[in-house]
N, C-alpha and C positions, 0 to 999 in steps of 0.2 A: 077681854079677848085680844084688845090690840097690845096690851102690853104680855098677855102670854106669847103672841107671833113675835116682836120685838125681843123678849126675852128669849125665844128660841133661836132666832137670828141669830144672834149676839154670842149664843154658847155655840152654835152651829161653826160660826166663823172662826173662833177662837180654835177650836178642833183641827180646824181645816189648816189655819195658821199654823200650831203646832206640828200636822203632821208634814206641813209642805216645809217647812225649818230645820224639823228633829227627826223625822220618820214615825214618829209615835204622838198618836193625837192627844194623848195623855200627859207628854212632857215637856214642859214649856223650856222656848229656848233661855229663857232665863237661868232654870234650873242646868239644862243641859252645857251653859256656859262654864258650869263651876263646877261640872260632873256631877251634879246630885239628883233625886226626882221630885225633891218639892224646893222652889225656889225659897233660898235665905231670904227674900225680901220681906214675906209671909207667914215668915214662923219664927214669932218674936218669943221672947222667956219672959218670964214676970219683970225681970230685971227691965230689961226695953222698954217693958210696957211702963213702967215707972217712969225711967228716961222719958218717954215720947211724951205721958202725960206734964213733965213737970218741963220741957224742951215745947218737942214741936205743935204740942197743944196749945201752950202758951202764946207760942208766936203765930198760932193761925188764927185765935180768938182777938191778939190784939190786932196785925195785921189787916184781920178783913171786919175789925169795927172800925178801924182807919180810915179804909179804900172804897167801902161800901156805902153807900147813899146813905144820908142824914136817917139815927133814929130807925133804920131799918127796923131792924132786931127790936128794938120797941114794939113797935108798930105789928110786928111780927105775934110778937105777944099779946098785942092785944086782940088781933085777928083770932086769935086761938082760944084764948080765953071767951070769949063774946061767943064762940059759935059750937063751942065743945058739947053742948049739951043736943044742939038742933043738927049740925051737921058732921056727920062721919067723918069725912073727904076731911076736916082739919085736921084728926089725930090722922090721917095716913100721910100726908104733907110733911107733920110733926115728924114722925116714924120716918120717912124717905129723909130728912134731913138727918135726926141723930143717929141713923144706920150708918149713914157715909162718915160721920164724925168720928164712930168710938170703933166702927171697921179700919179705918186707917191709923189705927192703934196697935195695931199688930205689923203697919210698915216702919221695917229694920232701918230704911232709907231714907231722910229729911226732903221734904219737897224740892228744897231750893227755890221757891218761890220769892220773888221779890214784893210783889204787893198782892195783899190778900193770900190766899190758900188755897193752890191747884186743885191739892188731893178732895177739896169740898165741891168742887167744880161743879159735877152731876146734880148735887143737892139744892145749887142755889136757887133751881127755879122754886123750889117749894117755899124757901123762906118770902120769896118776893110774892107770890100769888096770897101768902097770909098777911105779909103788910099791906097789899093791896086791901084785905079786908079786914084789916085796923083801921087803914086809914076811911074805909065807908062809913063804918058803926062810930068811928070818931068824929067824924062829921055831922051822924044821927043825932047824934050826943047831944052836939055841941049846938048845931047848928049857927054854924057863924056866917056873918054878916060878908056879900062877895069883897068886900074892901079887903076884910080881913083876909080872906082865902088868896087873894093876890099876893097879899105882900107875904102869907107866909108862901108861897110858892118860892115869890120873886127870891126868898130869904136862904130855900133850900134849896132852889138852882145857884144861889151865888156860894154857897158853901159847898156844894157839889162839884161847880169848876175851879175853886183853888186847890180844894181835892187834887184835880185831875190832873191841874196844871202842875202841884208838886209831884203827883207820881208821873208823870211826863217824863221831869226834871230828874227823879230817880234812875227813871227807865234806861235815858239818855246816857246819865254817868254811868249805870251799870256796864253796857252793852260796849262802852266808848273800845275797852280794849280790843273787842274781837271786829268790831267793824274797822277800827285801824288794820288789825293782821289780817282780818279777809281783803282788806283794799289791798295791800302789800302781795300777800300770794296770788292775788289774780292777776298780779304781775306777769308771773309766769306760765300761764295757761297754755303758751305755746313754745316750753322749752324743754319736751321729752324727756323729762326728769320728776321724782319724786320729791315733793314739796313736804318735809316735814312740820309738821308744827310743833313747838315749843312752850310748855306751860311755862307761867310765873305764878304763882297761887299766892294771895288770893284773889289776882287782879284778872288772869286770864288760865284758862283749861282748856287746855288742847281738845282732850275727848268731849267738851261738848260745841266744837264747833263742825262741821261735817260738810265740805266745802265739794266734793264729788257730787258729780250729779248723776243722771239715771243712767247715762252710758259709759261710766265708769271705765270700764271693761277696754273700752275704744279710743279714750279718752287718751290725749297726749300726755297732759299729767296728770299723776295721783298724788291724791293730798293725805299724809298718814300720821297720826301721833308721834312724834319726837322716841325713839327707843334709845338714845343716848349716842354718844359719839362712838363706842365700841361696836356699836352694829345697826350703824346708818347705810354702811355698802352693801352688811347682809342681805339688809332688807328689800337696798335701789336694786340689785339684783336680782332678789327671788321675783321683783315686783315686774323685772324684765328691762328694767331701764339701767342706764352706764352714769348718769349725773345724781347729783342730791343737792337740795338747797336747805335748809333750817331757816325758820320765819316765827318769832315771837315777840316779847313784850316787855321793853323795857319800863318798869313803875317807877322808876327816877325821873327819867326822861317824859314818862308819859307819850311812847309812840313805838309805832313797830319797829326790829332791827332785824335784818336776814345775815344768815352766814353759808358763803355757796363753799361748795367743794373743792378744797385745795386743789 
């Protein structure tokens, strides 16, 4: 019952979203971006699907056995195995996981994910409540002595924080370019001018940094994807402002460089 209210929710709001976006609760603004009525993200050809399994399948299985707690997926298995027969609730576990897996096989668009695999996100919980009960029946098993159960803890808390500590470290260098060019444009938060951003691929993307905030609209400046130097004044204008600055990312240098408005 709770996950049919839930489920209704969930589609109810998507509706709602749609029709407060597109006017029609049936067409997602995704679709409506590219003029179509079913979004390309979602309607992959066999070809894709080949791609994604032999691509982004690859890299979210190795990914999130990387980033994921020691032997998870083990443990995982064995949860499953051990209870298949007496309890139901592990094939639905099982099922709520490989539905999110081989459904995100039909997305046209790569996570982008740096550690582990977004698009699995919804499904983790069910992996972890079966290693949870791997790890019980393994213990049944085993029945090992508390010295032992210490130090394998001690063993998978310390391999768990160098984990963490290198995707930290990742994190850190990933992000370094846009948190430089976000320092750099908030520079000018109060210079009544449109702040373009400037990709350098594949160290910074303008469009996924989105530095406006909720009053946008009131806002002294607006911060906009870079559309080239042929129609940076188009734009400082339609947008209602007289100035432009350009703010990106040089990868030589490694730090942000702005270019204001002759």
């Amino acid at each position: 019952m709770i996950g049919t209210a839930l489920g209704a929710l969930t589609v109810g709001s998507v509706l709602f979203y749609n029709r407060a976006f597109t006017g029609n609760p049936w067409l997602s603004p995704y679709a409506f971006a590219l003029g179509v009525n079913v979004p390309v993200e979602i309607s992959a050809s066999v070809p894709q699907l080949l791609r994604n399994i032999r691509g982004t399948l690859r890299f979210g299985l190795e990914s999130t056995l990387l980033f994921f707690f020691p032997l998870i997926f083990v443990l995982a298995g064995v949860g499953f195995w051990k209870n298949r027969r007496t309890s139901p609730m592990v094939w639905v576990l099982l099922s709520l996981f490989v539905a999110i897996v081989l459904g995100h096989l039909l997305q046209t668009e790569g996570s982008g994910s740096v550690l582990a695999e977004r698009y699995w996100f919804e499904g983790y919980f069910a992996v972890a409540i079966l290693a949870a009960q791997g790890i019980a029946v393994t213990f049944q098993a085993l029945c090992p002595p508390r010295r032992s159960l210490i130090a394998a803890g001690c063993a998978l808390m310390a391999v768990q924080a160098m984990v963490t500590l290198a995707g930290v470290k990742i994190m850190l260098r990933r992000s370094a370019p846009s948190i430089a060019v976000a320092h750099l444009a908030g520079q000018y938060s109060d210079c009544r001018c449109v702040v373009f951003l400037k990709s350098s691929p594949p160290d910074f993307y303008a469009e996924h940094l989105n530095l406006n905030g909720p009053d946008w609209a009131q806002a002294k400046v607006f911060y906009a994807v870079d559309p080239g130097p042929g129609e940076r004044m188009v734009w400082t204008r339609t947008l209602g402002r007289e100035r432009w600055v350009v703010v990106g990312y040089d990868p030589f240098a490694r730090r942000a460089q702005q270019e204001q408005q002759p």
